[in-house]
C-alpha positions in Angstrom: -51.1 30.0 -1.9 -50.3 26.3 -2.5 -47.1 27.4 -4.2 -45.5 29.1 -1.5 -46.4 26.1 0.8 -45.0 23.6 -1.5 -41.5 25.4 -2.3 -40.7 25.5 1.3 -41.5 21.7 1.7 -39.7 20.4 -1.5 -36.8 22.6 -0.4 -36.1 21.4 3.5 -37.5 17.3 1.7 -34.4 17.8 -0.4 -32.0 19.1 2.0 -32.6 16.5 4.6 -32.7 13.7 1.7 -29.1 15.4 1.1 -27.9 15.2 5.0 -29.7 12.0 5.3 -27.6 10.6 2.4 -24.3 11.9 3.3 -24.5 10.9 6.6 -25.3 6.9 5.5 -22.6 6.8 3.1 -20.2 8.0 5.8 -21.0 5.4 8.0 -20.2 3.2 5.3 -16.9 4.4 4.8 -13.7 2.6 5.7 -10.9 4.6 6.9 -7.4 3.2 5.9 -4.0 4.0 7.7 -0.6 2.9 7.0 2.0 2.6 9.4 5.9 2.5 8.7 7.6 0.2 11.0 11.0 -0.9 10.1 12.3 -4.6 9.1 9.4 -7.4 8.6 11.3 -9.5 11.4 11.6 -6.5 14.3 9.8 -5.8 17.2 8.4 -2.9 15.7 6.9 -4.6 12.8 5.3 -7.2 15.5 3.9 -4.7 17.7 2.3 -2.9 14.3 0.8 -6.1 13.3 -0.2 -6.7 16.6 -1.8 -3.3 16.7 -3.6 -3.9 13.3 -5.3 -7.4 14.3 -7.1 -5.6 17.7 -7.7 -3.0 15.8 -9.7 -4.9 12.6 -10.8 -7.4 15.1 -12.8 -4.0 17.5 -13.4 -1.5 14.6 -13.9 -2.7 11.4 -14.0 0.3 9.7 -10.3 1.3 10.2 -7.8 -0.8 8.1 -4.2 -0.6 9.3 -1.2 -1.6 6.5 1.8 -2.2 7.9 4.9 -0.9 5.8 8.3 -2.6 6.2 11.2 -0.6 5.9 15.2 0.1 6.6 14.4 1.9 9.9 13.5 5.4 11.3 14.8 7.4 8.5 12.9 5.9 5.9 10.0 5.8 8.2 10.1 9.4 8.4 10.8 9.8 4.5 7.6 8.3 4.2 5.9 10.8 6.3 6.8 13.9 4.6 6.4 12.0 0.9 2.8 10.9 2.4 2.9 8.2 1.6 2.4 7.0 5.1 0.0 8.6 8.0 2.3 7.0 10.8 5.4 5.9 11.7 7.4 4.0 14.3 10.6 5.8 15.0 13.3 5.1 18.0 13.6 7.7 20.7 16.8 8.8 20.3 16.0 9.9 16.3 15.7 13.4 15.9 12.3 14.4 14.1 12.4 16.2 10.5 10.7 19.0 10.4 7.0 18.0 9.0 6.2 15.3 12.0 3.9 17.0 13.7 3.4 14.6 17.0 5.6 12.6 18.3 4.1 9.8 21.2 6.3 7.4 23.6 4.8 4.0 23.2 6.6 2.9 26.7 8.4 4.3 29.0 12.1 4.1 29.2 13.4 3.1 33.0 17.0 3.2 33.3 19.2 0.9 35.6 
């Protein structure tokens, strides 16, 4: 009888040992993103920079790496080699065929 007591227990002390484990080294985990921007001097560079100080500054566990490059082609290259997980691209570039979202970061008013 004490057998098919203690099976049970040992089974459902292991599991949640498991759960309980995998759950504590998730919350130690750091998540880390790179972002293709375009030159080191442009604006899109400084707003990624910009981006990656609030962001280290309110969530510690996401680390941002900004990547310089020539401009919205390589930016995209980057993508589809991923070798990236974002990208700042101009409006008016067309999108190759593996970006899946595509986000205005301000709106455009024309004069």
């Amino acid at each position: 009888m004490k057998v098919k007591f203690a099976l049970p227990v040992l089974v459902v002390s292991s599991v949640a040992a498991i759960a309980f484990s995998v759950r504590w080294l998730q919350q130690r985990q750091v998540h880390h993103v790179a972002i293709a921007t375009g030159s080191s001097d442009g604006e899109y560079y400084a707003f990624a920079q910009a981006l990656a100080t609030v962001v280290a500054r309110h969530q510690p566990k996401i680390r941002i790496t900004v990547v310089p490059t020539k401009g919205a082609q390589q930016n995209q290259d980057l993508l589809e080699q991923k070798r990236v997980e974002l990208a700042i691209v101009q409006s008016d570039t067309p999108p190759q065929p593996s970006v899946r979202a595509m986000a205005y970061l301000f709106q455009r008013y024309s004069t």
